[in-house]
KOLKE-252850 format. One line per 8 residues: number of its first residue (from 1); their letters; for each residue x, y, z of N, C-alpha, C. Coordinates in nm, 4 decimals, decimal comma. Each point is the difference from the previous one (the first is absolute). Layout:
BEGIN
NUM	A	X/Y/Z/X/Y/Z/X/Y/Z  ...
***
This chain:
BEGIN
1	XXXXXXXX	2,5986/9,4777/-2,1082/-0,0392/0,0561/0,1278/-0,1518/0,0124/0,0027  -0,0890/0,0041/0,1027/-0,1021/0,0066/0,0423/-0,0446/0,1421/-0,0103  -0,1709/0,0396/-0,0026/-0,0021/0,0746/0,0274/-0,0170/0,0716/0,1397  0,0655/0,1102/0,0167/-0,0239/0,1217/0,1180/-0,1141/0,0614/0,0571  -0,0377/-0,0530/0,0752/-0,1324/0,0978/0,0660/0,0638/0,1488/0,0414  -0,0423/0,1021/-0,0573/0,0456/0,1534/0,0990/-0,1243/0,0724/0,0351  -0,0467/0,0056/0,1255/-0,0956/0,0671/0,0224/-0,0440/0,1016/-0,0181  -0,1552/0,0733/-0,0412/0,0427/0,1045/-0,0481/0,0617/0,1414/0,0382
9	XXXXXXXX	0,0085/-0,0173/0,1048/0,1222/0,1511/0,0356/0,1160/-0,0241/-0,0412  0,0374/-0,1365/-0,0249/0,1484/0,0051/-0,0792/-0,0227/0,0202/-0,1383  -0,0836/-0,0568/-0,0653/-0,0542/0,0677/-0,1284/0,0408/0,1427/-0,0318  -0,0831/0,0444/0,1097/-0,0288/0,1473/0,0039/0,1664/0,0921/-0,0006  0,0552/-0,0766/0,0782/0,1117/0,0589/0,0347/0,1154/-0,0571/-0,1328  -0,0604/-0,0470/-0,0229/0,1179/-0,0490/-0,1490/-0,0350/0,1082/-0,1124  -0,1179/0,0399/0,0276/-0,0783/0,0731/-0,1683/0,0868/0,1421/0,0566  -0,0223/0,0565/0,1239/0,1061/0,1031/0,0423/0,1506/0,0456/-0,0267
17	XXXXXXXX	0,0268/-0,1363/0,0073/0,1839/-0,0119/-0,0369/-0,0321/-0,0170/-0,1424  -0,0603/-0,0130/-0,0685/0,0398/-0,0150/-0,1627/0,1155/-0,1107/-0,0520  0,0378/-0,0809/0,0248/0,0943/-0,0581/-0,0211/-0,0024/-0,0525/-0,1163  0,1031/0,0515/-0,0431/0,0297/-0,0362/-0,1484/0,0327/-0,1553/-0,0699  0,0751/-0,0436/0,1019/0,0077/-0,1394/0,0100/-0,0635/-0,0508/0,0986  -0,1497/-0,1330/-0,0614/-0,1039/-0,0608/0,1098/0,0500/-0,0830/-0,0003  0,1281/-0,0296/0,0567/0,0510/-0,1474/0,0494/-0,0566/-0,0321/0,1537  0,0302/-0,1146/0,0198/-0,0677/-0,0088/0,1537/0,1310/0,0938/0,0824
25	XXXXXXXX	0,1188/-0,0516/-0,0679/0,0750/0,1524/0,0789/-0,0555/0,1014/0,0376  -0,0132/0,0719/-0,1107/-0,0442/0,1382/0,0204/-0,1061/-0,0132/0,0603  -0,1065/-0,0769/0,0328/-0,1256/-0,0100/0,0774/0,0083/0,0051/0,1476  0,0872/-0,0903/0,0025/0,0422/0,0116/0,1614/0,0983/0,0729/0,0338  0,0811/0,0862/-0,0712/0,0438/0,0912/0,0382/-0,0836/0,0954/0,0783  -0,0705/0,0230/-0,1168/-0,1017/0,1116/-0,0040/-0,0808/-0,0218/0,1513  -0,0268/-0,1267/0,0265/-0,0510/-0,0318/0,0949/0,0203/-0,0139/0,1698  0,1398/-0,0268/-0,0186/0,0703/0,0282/0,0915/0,0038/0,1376/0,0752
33	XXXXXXXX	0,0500/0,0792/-0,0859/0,0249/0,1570/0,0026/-0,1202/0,0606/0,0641  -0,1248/-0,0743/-0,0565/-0,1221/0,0791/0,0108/-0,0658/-0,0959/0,1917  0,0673/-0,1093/0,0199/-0,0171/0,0030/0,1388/0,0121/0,0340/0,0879  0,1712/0,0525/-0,0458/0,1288/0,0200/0,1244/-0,0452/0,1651/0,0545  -0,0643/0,0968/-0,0984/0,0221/0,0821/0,0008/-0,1390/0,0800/0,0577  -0,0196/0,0955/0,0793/-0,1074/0,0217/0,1199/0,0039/0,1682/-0,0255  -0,0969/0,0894/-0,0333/0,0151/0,1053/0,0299/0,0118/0,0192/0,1287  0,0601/0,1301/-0,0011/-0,1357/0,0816/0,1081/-0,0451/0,0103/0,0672
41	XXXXXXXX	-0,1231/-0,0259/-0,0544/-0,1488/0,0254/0,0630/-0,0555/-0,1683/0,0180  0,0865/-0,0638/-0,0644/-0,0184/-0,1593/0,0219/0,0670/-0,0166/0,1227  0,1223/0,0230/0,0065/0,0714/-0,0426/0,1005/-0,1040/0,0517/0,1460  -0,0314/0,1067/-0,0175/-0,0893/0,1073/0,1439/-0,1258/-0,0880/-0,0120  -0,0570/-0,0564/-0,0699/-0,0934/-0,0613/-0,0180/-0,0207/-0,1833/0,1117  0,1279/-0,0981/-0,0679/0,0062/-0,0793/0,0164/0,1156/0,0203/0,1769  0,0188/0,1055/0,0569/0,0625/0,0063/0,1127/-0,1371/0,0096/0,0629  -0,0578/0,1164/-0,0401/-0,1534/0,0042/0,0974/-0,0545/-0,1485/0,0121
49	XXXXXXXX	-0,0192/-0,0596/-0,1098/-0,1142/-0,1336/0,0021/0,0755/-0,0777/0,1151  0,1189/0,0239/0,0367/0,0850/-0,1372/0,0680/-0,0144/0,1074/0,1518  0,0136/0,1400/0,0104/-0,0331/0,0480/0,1627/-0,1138/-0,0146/0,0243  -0,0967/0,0012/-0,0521/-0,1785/-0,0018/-0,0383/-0,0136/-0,1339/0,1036  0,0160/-0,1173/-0,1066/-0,0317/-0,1106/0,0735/0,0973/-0,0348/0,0934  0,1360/-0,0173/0,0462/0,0111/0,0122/0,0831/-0,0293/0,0504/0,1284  -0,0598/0,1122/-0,0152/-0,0583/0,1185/0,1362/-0,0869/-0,1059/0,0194  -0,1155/-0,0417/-0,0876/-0,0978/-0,1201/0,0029/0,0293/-0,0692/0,0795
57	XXXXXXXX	0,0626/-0,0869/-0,0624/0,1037/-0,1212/0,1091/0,0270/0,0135/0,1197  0,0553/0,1164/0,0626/0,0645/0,0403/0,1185/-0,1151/-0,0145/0,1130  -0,0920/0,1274/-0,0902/-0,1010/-0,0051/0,0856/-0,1031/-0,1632/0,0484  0,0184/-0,1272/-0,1249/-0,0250/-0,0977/0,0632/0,0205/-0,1000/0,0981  0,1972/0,0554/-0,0239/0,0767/-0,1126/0,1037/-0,0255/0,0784/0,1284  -0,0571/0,1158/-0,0098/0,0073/0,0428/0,1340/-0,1602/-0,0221/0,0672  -0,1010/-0,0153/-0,0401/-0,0903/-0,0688/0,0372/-0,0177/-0,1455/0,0239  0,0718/-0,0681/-0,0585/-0,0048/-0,1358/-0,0363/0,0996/-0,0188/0,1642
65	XXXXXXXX	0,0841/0,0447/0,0008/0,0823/0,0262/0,1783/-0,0557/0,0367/0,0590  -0,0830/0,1075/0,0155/-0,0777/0,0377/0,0808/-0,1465/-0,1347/0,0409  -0,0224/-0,0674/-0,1033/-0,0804/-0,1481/-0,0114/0,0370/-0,0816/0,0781  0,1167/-0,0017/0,0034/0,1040/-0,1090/0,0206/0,0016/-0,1211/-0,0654  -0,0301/0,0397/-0,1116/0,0328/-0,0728/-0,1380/0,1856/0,0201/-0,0701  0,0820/-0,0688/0,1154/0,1281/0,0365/0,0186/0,0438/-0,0478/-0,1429  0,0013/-0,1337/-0,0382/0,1014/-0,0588/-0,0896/-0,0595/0,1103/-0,1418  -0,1011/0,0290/-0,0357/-0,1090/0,0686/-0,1125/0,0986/0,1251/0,0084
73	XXXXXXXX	0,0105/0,0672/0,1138/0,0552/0,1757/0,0126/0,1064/-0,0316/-0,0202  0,1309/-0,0761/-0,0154/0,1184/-0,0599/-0,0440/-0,0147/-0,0048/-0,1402  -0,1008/-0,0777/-0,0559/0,0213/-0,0269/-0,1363/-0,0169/0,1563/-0,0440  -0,1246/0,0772/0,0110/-0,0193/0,1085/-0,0025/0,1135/0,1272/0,0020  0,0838/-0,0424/0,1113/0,1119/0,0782/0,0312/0,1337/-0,0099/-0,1461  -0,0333/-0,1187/-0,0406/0,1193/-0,0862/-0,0676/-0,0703/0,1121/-0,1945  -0,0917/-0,0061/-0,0195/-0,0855/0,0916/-0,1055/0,0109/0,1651/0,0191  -0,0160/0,0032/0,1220/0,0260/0,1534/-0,0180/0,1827/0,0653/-0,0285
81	XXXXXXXX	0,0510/-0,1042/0,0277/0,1273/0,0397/-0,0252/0,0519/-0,0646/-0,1168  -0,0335/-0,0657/-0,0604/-0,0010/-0,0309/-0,1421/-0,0053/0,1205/-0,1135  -0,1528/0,0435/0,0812/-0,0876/0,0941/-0,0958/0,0995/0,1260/-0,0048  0,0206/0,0547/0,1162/0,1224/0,1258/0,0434/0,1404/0,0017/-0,0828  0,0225/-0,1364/-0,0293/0,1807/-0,0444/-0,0443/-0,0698/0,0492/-0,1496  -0,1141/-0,0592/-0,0306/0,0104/0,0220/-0,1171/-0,0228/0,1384/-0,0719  -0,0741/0,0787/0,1305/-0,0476/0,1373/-0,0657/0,1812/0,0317/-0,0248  0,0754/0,0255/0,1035/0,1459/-0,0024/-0,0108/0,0654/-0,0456/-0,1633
89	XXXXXXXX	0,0044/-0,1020/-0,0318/0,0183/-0,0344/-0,0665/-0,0365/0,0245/-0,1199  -0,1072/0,0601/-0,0091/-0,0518/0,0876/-0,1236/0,0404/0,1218/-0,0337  0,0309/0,0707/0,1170/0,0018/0,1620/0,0313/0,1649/-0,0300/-0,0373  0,0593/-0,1042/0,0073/0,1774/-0,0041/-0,0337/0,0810/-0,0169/-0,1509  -0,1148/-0,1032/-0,0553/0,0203/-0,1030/-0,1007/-0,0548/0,0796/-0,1095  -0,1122/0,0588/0,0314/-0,1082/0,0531/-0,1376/-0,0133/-0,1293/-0,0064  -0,0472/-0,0913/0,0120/-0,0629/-0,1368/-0,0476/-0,1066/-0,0320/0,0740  -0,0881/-0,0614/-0,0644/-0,1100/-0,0860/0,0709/0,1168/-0,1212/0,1118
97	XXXXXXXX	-0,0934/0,0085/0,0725/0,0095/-0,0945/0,1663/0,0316/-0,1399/-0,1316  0,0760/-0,1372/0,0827/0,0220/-0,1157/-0,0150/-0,0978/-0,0579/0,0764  -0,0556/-0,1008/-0,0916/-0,0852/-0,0803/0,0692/0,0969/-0,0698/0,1002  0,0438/0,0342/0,1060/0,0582/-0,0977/0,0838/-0,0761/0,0184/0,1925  0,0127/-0,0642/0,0878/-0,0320/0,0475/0,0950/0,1489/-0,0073/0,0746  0,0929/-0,0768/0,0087/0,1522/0,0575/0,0250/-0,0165/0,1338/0,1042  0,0213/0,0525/0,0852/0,0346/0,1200/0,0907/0,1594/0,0241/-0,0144  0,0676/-0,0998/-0,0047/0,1262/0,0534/-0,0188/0,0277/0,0073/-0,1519
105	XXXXXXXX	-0,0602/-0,0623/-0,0584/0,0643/-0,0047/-0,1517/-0,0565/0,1476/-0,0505  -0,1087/0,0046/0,0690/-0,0996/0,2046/-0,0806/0,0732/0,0826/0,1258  0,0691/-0,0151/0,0640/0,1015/0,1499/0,1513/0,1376/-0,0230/-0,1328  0,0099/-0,0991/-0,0595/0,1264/-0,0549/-0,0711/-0,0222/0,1061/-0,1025  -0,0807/0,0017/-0,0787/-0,0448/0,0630/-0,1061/-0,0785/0,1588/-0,0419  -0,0219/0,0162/0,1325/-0,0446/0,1437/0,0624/0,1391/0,0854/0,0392  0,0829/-0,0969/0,0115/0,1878/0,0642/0,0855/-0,0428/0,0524/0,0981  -0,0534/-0,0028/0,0968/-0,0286/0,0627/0,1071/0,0896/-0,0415/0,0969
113	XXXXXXXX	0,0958/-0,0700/0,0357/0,1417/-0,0394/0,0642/-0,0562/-0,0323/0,1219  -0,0763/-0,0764/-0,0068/-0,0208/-0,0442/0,1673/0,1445/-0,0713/0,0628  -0,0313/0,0322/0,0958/0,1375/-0,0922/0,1083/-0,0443/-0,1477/-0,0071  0,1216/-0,0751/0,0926/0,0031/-0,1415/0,0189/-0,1539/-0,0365/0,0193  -0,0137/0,0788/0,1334/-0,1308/-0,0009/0,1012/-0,1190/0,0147/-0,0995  -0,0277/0,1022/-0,0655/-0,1079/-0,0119/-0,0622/-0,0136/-0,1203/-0,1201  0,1148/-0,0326/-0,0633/-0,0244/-0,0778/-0,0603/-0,0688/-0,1246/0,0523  0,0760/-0,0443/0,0956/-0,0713/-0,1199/0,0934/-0,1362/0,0106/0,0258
121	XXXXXXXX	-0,0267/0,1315/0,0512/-0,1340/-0,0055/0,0236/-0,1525/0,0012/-0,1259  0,0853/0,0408/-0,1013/-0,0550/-0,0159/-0,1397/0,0084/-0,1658/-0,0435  0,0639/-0,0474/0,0271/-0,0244/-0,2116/0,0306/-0,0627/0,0134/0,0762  -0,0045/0,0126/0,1083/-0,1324/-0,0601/0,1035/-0,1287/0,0302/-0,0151  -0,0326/0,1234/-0,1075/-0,1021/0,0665/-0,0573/-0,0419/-0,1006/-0,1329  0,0952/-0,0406/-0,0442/-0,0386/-0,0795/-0,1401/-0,0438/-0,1253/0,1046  0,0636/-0,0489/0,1050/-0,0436/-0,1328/-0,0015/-0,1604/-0,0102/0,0534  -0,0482/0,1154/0,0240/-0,1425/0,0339/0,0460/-0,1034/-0,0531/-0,1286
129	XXXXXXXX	0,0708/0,0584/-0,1247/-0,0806/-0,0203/-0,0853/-0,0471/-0,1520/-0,0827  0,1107/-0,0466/0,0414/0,0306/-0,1445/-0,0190/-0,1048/-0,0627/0,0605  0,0284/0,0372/0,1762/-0,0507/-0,1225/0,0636/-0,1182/0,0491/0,0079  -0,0733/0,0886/0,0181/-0,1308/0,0476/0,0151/-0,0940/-0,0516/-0,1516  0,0756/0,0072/-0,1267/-0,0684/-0,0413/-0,1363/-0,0355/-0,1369/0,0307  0,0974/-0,0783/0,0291/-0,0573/-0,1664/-0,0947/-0,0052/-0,0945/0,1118  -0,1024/-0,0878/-0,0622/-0,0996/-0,0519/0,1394/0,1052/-0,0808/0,0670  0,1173/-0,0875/-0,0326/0,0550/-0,0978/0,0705/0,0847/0,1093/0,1630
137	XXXXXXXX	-0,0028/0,1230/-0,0395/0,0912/0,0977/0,0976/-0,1195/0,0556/0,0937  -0,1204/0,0174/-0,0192/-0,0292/0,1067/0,0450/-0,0919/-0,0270/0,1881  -0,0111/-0,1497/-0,0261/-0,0671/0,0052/0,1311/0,0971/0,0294/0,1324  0,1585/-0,0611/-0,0287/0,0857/0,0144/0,0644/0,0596/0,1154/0,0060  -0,0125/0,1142/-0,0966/0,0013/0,1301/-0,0149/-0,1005/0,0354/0,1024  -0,1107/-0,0175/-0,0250/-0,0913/0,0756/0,0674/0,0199/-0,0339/0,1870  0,0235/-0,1023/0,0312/0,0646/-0,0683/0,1234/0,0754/0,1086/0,0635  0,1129/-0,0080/-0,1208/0,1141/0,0880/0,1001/-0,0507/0,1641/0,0458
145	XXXXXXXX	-0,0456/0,0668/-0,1165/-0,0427/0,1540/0,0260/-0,1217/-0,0135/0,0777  0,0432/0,0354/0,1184/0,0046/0,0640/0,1627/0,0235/0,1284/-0,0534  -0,0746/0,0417/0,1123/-0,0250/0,2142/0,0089/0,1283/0,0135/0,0019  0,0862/-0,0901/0,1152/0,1323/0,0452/0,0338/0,1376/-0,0168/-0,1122  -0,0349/-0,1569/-0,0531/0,0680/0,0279/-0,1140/-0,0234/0,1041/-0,1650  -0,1329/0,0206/0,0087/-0,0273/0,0736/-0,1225/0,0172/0,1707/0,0466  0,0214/0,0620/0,1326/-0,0173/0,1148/0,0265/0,1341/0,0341/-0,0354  0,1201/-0,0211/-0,0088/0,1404/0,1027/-0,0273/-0,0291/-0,0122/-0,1388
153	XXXXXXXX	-0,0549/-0,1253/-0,0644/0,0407/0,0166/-0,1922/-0,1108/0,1196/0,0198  -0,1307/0,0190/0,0060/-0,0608/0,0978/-0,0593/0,0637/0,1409/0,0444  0,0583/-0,0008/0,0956/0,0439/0,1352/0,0444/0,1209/0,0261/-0,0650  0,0971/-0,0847/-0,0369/0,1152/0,0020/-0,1402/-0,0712/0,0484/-0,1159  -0,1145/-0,1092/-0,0799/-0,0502/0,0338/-0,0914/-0,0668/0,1187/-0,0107  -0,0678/0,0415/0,0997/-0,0393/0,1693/0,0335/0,1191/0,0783/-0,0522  0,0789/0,0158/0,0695/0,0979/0,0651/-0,0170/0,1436/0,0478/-0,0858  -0,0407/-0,1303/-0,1203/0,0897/-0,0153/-0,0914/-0,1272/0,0624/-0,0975
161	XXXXXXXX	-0,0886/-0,0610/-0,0186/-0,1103/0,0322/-0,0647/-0,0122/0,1714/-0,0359  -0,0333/0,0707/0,1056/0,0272/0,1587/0,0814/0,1082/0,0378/-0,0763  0,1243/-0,0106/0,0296/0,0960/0,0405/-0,0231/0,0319/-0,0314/-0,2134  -0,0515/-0,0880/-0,0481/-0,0399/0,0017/-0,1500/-0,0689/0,0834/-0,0731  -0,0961/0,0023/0,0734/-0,1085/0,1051/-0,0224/0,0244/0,1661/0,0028  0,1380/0,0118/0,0974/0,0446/0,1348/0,0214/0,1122/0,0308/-0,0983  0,0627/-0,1344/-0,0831/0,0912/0,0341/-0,0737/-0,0373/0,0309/-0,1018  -0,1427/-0,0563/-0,0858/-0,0544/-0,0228/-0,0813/0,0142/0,1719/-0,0283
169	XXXX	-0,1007/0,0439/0,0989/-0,0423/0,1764/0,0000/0,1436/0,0549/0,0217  0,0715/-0,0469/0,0084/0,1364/0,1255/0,0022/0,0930/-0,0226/-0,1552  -0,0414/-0,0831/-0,0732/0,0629/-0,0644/-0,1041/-0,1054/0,0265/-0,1221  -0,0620/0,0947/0,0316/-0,1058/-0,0054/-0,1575/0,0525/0,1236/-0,0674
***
């Protein structure tokens, strides 16, 4: 076998566990354990960093609309509710957030039981992020978002957004 790179906080976190047997078993045991697992004051920590920048966010898609920089306040819209699923998702799990951007896969993983309806509208939110990112989507993205088509998503995304933010504070 090759050797193992472990960075040094896994180092660190191996010299902690003492392990009597340094098999790569026991290494990644050790390692495992020492990911999965979130105080606290970590967990209150890494929920703030995800309402923090989100509030950020919010406040951009809502200038960026107010710009009428429509398809931008979509993508924008599509991040702040990312950021929200995941504070959720922290505050549930004790775990650090998944690198994923998914909206339904982090409402999936938060259990927050959205209905049919919201789920759907959590796809039409991911497909923002899609088409607004990569260049072959976005001029025709930008085409379609009209004030008129981009004004009910931000007022959904307002409002789902809002209503996260209120669960967050009733759930700490």
């Amino acid at each position: 076998m090759g050797l193992v790179y472990f960075p040094p906080f896994f180092r660190k976190a191996l010299r902690k566990k003492k392990c009597s047997d340094k098999t790569l078993a026991c290494q990644l045991g050790t390692i495992y354990a020492n990911l999965l697992l979130m105080s606290p004051k970590q967990v209150q920590k890494s929920v703030s960093y995800w309402q923090v920048t989100a509030e950020h966010d919010y406040d951009t898609m809502l200038i960026l609309f107010h710009n009428k920089r429509y398809s931008d306040s979509l993508f924008f819209g599509h991040i702040i509710l990312e950021k929200i699923l995941k504070a959720h998702v922290v505050q549930i799990t004790k775990k650090q957030a998944p690198y994923i951007h998914d909206l339904v896969r982090l409402e999936e993983l938060a259990k927050l039981g959205f209905s049919a309806e919201g789920i759907h509208f959590l796809h039409q939110v991911n497909d923002f992020n899609i088409r607004a990112r990569y260049q072959e989507n976005k001029l025709r993205f930008y085409k379609q978002c009209t004030k008129q088509y981009t004004q009910p998503y931000v007022d959904q995304i307002v409002k789902l957004y809002t209503k996260l933010c209120q669960e967050l504070k009733q759930n700490k």
